[in-house]
N, C-alpha and C positions, 0 to 999 in steps of 0.2 A: 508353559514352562519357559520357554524361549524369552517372549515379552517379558515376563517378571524376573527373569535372571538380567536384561537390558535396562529395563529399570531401573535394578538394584544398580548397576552398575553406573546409570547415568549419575546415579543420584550420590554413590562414593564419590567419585570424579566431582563432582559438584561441592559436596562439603569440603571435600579434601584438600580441594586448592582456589577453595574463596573465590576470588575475579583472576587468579592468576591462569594464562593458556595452559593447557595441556601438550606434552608431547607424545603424542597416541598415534595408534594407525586401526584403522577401520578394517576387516582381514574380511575375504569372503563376502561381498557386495557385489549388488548388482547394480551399479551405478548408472545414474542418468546425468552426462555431465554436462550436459547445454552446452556442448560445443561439436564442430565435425567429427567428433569421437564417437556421436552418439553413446547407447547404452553399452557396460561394459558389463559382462558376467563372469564372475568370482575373483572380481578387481579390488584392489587394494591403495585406502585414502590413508595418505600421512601427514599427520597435522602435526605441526611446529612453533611456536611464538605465535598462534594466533592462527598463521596460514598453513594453505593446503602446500605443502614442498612436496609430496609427489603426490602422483595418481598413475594406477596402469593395473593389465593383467597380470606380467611379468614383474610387479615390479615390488623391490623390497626393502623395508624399511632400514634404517639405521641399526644396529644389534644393542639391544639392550632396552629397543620402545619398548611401552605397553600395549599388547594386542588385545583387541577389541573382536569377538568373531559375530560379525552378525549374519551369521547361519542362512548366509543367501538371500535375505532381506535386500528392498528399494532404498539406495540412500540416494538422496535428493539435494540440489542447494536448497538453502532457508527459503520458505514464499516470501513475499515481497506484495503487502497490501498496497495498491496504487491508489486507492482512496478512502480515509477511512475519517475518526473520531477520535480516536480510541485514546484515552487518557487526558481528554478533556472535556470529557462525561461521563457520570456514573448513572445520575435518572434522570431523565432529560425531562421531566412533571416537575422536578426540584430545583429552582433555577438556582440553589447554593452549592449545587455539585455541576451547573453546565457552566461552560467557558467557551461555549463555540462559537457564540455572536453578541453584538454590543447593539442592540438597536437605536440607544439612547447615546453613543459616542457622538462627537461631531467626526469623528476621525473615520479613514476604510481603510485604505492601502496601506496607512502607517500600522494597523491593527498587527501584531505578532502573537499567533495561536502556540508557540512557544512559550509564551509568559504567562498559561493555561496549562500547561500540562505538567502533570502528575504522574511520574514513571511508577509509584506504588497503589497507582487506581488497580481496581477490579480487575478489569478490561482488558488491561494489559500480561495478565497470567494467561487470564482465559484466551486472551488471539494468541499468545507463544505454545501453549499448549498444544495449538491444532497443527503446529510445524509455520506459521508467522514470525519471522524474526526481523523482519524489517516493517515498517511502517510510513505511508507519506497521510498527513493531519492536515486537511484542511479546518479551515475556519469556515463556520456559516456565513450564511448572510444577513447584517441584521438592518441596520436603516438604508445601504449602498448595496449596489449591485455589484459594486469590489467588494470582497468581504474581507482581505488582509492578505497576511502574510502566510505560506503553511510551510511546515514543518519535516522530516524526515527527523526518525528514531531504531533505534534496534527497542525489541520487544523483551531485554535481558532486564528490565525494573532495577536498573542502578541510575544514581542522580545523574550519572552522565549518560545517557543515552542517546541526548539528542546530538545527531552528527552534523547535523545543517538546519540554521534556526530560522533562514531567509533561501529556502529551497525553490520555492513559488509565490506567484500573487495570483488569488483564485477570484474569477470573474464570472458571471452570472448573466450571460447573455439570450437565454430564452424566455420561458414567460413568466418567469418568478423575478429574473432580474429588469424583464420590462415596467411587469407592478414597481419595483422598488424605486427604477429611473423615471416616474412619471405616468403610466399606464398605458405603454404603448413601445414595441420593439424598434418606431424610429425613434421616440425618447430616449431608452438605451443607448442607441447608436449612437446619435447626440452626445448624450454624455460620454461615452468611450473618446469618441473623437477629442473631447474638449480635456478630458484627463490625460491625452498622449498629448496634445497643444502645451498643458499646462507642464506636463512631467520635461518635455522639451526646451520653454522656457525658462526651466527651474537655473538659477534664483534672479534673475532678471526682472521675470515678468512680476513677482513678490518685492521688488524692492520699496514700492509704493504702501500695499498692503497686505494681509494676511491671505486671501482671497485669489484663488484664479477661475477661471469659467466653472470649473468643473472639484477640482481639488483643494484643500487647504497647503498650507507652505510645508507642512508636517508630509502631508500623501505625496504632494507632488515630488518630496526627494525621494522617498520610500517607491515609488515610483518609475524613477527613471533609469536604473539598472534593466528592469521588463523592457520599457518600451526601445532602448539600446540594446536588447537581445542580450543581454549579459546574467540574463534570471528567465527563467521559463514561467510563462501564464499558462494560467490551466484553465480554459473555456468551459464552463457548462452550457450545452446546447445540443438538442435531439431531433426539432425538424431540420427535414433535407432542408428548407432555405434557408433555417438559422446557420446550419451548416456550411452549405456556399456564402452565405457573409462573411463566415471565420476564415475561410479560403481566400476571398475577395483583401479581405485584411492583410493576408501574409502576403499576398501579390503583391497589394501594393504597399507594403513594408517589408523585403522577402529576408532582412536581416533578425527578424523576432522569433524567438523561440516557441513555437505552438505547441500543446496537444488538450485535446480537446475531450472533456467527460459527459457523458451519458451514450449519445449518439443512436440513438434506440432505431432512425431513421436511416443510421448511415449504409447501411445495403445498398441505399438506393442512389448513393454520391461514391460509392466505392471505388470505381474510376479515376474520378474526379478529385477525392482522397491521397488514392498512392500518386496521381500527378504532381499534387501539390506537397507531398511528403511529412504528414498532419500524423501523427501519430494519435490514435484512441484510444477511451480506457472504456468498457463497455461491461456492463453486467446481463449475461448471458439466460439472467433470471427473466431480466426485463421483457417480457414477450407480450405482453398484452396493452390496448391502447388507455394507457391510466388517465390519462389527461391529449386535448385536443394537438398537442406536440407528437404524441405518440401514436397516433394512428397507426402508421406502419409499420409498428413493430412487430418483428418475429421471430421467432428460437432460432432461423437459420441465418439473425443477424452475422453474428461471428464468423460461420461458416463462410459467408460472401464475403465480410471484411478481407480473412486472411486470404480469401483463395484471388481476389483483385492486389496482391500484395501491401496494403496497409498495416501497418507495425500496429498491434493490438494487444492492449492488455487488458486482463480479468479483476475486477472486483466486484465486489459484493456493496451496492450504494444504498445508504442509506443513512440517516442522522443517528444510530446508535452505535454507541463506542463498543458495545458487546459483541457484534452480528458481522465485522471485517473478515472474521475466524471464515466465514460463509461463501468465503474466494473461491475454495477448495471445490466447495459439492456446486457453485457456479460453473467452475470448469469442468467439472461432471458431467455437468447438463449441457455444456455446449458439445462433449463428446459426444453424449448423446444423440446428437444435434448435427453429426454431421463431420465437428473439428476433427482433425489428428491431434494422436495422445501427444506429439511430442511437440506439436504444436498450441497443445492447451498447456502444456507444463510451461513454453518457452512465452505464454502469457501471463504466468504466474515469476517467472524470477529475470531472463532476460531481455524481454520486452521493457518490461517497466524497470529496470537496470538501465536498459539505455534513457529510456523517456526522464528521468532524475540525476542521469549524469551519477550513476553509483558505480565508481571506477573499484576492479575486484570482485563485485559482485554478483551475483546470479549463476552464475557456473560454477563448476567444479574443473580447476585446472591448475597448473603448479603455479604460484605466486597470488594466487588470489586469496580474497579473506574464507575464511575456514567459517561460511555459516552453513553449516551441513544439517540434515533431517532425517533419523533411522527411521521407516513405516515398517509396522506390522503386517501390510499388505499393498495391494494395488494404492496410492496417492490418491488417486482419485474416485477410491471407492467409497461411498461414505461409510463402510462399517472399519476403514482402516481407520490406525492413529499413528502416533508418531511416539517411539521407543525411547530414542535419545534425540535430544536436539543440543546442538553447538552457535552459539553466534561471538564471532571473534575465535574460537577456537578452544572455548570454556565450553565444557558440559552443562547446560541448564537443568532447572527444577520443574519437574511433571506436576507437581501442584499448583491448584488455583485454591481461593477462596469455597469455589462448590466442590472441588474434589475432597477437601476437609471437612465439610462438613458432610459428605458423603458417605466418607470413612468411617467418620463419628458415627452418625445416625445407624449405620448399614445392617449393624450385629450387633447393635447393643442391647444385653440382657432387658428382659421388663422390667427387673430391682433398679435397676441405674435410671430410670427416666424419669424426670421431673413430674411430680405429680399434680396432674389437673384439678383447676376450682373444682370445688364441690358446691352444689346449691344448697 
């Protein structure tokens, strides 16, 4: 009864004021608010223009909000998918709904997975549904071991969503971007080296021609904001030594902004890691050795990660835009595994808040963006879900594309269904 009175109510809020904020307060929560506050019980969130303007036990809203009682429920900030797809693929068999890679471009770093995405894909109900409200898109890889530019979005399906359209430049440094540099990880390196030559040079060494060692005139501007630390690269790479390369890298560049994705290895440079201050985003799925990169991988990566102090955040990796939603029962399973809750929550929104530089985000505190998550239970249980969700401080919509047709199908008389060929 609870739930579908929440519901109901996300879903009034939701019609009733279009894209405009609410001014509501959240009554009787038990709030996780990623900050020294820890969790707070039968605490009270007041949302205003969008933000959180208060939070507390004590604490009470303006006379005249609208209260909201979630009957001692988990409110949560919005997750925060650190690496996804989502909305620049529907089937990735269909290459007229993919946008994630260009194998056929002459172009890599100028590549923007922005001018691919689709806020009214599929994908994107279906990852805000599971309490997803923010999103970082990379771009695959298609002919380069740079695969372009990626993206940051809220997961609310309106044309503007996208908050930053030159977030990152995503690089391919293990043994997918070795194939791509040549067939071999000093090839890679090679080419890295010669793209930060060229991004350096820019527009100097192009004044002759189109051509630099490694980049065109187009990548290498697209380019040189990364290699000046002014744009964060997101490294793919899982052996320990691909690893200590990316380290070797910041050393000897120590003004570039790092963090590095898969890491399946990184247990075993964890040390080595927090010395060098390399933030990871890690899928806590990943435990078994898929590929000769991945030997050592283990369920108790994470657990080593955080407990050597390495900033670590949770995703779900993989090339489908549907399956980011999968952050969630990842961080499940690194509990499982060993994590603290509050440290698998703080991989899911303020971890990867700091790693994208999303100022306001991932907590719940007064002046922040108001992207809140009602759960029906435990966050991290997978039979919870998510009640109400807020990103910006608007009420969203619990439906997806399957939840309609779910509805539909669920209790429809036998007279109402389309009736099958007959031979």
């Amino acid at each position: 009864m609870i739930r579908t009175l929440l519901l109901s109510t996300a879903a009034a809020l939701s019609l009733a004021a279009g894209a405009a904020a609410q001014n509501v307060a959240l009554v009787n929560a038990k709030v996780w608010t990623g900050t020294d506050a820890g969790t707070l019980e039968n605490a009270t969130i007041y949302i205003s223009n969008g933000n959180v303007e208060g939070v507390g036990v004590n604490f009470a809203p303006p006379s005249g909000t609208q209260l909201i009682d979630v009957a001692g429920n988990w409110v949560t900030p919005g997750i925060i998918a650190p690496f996804s797809r989502v909305g620049t693929v529907e089937v990735g068999a269909e290459d007229s709904t993919n946008d994630t890679s260009a194998s056929g471009s002459p172009f890599s770093v100028a590549l923007r997975a922005a001018d691919g995405f689709n806020p009214a894909a599929t994908p994107v109900d279906v990852t805000r549904i599971e309490g997803v409200t923010r999103i970082a898109v990379a771009p695959a890889n298609g002919g380069s071991m740079i695969a372009g530019q990626g993206f940051m979005a809220d997961t609310s399906g309106a044309p503007d969503s996208i908050t930053n359209e030159r977030a990152f430049v995503y690089v391919d440094l293990g043994e997918g971007g070795a194939g791509l540099a040549g067939g071999s990880r000093p090839a890679a390196w090679s080419a890295l080296r010669g793209a930060f030559a060229d991004a350096r040079g820019y527009p100097a060494r192009f004044m002759a021609h189109n051509e630099g060692d490694t980049l065109t005139r187009a990548d290498a501007q697209a380019f040189g904001p990364a290699v000046r630390g002014q744009q964060l690269i997101l490294v793919s790479a899982h052996r320990a030594s691909d690893l200590r390369l990316v380290m070797d890298l910041k050393t000897e560049n120590p003004n570039l902004n790092l963090a590095i994705v898969g890491a399946d290895e990184g247990w075993i440079v964890a040390d080595e890691l927090a010395d060098a201050d390399i933030p990871v985003i890690i899928d806590p799925f990943s435990n078994l050795p898929g590929s000769f990169a991945q030997l050592g991988a283990t369920s108790r990566n994470a657990e080593r990660l955080i407990e050597a102090g390495v900033p670590t955040a949770f995703a779900h990796l993989g090339n489908s835009g549907h399956q980011s939603r999968l952050v969630l029962q990842s961080a499940g399973n690194a509990v499982a595994n060993g994590v603290d809750f509050d440290d698998a929550m703080a991989a899911m929104t303020t971890v990867p808040a700091d790693i994208f530089g999303l100022q306001g985000i991932g907590s719940i505190e007064r002046g922040n963006v108001a992207d809140l998550v009602v759960w029906d239970g435990d966050p991290l249980e997978v039979s919870s879900a998510p009640t109400s969700i807020f990103i910006d401080g608007v009420a969203q919509s619990l439906e997806s594309r399957q939840t309609k047709l779910r509805d539909r199908y669920l209790s429809l008389d036998e007279t109402e269904k389309p009736l099958a060929y007959k031979r």
